[in-house]
C-alpha positions in Angstrom: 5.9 -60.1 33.6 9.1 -58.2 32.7 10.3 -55.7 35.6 11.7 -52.2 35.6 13.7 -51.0 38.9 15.1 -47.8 40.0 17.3 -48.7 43.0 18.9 -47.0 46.1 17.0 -43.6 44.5 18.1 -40.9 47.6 15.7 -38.0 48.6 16.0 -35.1 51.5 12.9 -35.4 53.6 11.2 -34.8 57.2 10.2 -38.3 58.5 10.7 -38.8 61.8 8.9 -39.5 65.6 10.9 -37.3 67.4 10.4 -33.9 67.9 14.2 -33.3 66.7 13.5 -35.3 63.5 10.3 -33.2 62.7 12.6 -30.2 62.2 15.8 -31.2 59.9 16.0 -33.0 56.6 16.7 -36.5 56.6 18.0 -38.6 53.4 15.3 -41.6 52.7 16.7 -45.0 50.1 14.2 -46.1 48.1 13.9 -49.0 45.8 11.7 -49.2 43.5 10.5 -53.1 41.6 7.3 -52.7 39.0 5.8 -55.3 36.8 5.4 -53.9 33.3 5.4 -55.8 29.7 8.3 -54.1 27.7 7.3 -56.1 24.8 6.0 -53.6 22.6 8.7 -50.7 23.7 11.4 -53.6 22.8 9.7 -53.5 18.9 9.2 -49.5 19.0 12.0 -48.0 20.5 9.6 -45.9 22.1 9.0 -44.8 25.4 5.7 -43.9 25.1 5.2 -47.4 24.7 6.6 -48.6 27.9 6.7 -47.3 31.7 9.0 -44.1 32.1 10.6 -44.5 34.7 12.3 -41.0 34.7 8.4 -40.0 35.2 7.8 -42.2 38.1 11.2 -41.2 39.4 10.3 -37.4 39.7 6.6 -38.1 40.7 8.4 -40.2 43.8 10.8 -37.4 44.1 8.1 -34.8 44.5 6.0 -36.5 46.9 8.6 -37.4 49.2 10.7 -34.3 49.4 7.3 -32.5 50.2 5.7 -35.1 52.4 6.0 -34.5 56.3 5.4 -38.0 58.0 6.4 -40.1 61.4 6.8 -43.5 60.1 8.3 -45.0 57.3 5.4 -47.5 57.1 2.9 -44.1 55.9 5.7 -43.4 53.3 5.9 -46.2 51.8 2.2 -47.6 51.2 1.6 -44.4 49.9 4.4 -44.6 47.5 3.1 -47.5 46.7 0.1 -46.0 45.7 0.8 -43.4 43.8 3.2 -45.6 41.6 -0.2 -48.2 40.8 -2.7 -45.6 40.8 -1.3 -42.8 38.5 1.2 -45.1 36.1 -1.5 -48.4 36.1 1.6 -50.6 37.7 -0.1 -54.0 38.4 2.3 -54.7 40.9 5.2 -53.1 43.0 7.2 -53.7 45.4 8.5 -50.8 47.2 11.8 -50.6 49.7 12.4 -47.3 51.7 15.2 -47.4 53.7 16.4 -44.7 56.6 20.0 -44.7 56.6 21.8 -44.3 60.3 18.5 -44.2 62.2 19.9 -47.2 64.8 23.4 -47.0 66.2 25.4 -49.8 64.7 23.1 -50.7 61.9 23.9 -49.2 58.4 19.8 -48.9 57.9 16.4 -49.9 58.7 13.4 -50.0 56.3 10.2 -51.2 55.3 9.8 -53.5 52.0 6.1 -53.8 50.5 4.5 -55.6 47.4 0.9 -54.2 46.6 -1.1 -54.7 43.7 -4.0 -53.3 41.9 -6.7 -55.1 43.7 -4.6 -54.2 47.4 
C-alpha cells in the first residue's frame, strides 16, 4: 500500500487539563500517515482519483481548531476517525504532538495506527 503524509501540520486549539489551559489557544503538531493506492491517480493526473489530501488537511483543520478537549489521547482517536470514516482511509496512523507542555522537553504526544475494522 502506497502512503500519503501531511507532516508537522500546526493548528490553534483549547486542549488542556488545567483550568488555565481551558481558556487560551494552544498550538497542536500533527502528523498525519494514510494508506492509499495512488496507482490509478499516477496514470490520470487526477485528483479525483486519489486521496486529497488538501481535503483531509482542512477537515483536520476544522475539527481541531473548533474542538474543546482535556487530553490529547480524545484528540487524536477522533482524528483518527474522522480521517477513516469520511475519506475510506484503510489505515492511519496519526501523531499529535503539544509543543512546550513539560519543562525541558521540546514536546509530548500521542502516536496511533487504527484501521477500518478498529
Amino acid at each position: 500500500m502506497d502512503k500519503i503524509f501531511i507532516n508537522d501540520l500546526q493548528i490553534e486549539t483549547t486542549i488542556g487539563i488545567y483550568e488555565w489551559e481551558k481558556r487560551i489557544k494552544q498550538i497542536v503538531s500533527i502528523d498525519i500517515v494514510m494508506d492509499a493506492d495512488i496507482a490509478k491517480a499516477s496514470q490520470s493526473d487526477k485528483i479525483a482519483d486519489t486521496l486529497d489530501y488538501k481535503a483531509v488537511s482542512k477537515k483536520v483543520i476544522n475539527f481541531v481548531e473548533n474542538s474543546k478537549v482535556e487530553l490529547v489521547e480524545v484528540l487524536v482517536e477522533k482524528i483518527a476517525k474522522i480521517i477513516i470514516d469520511e475519506f475510506e482511509v484503510p489505515r492511519v496512523k496519526v501523531t499529535v504532538k503539544k509543543p512546550g507542555a513539560i519543562r525541558g522537553s521540546k514536546e509530548v504526544g500521542i502516536s496511533i495506527e487504527r484501521t477500518q475494522k478498529d
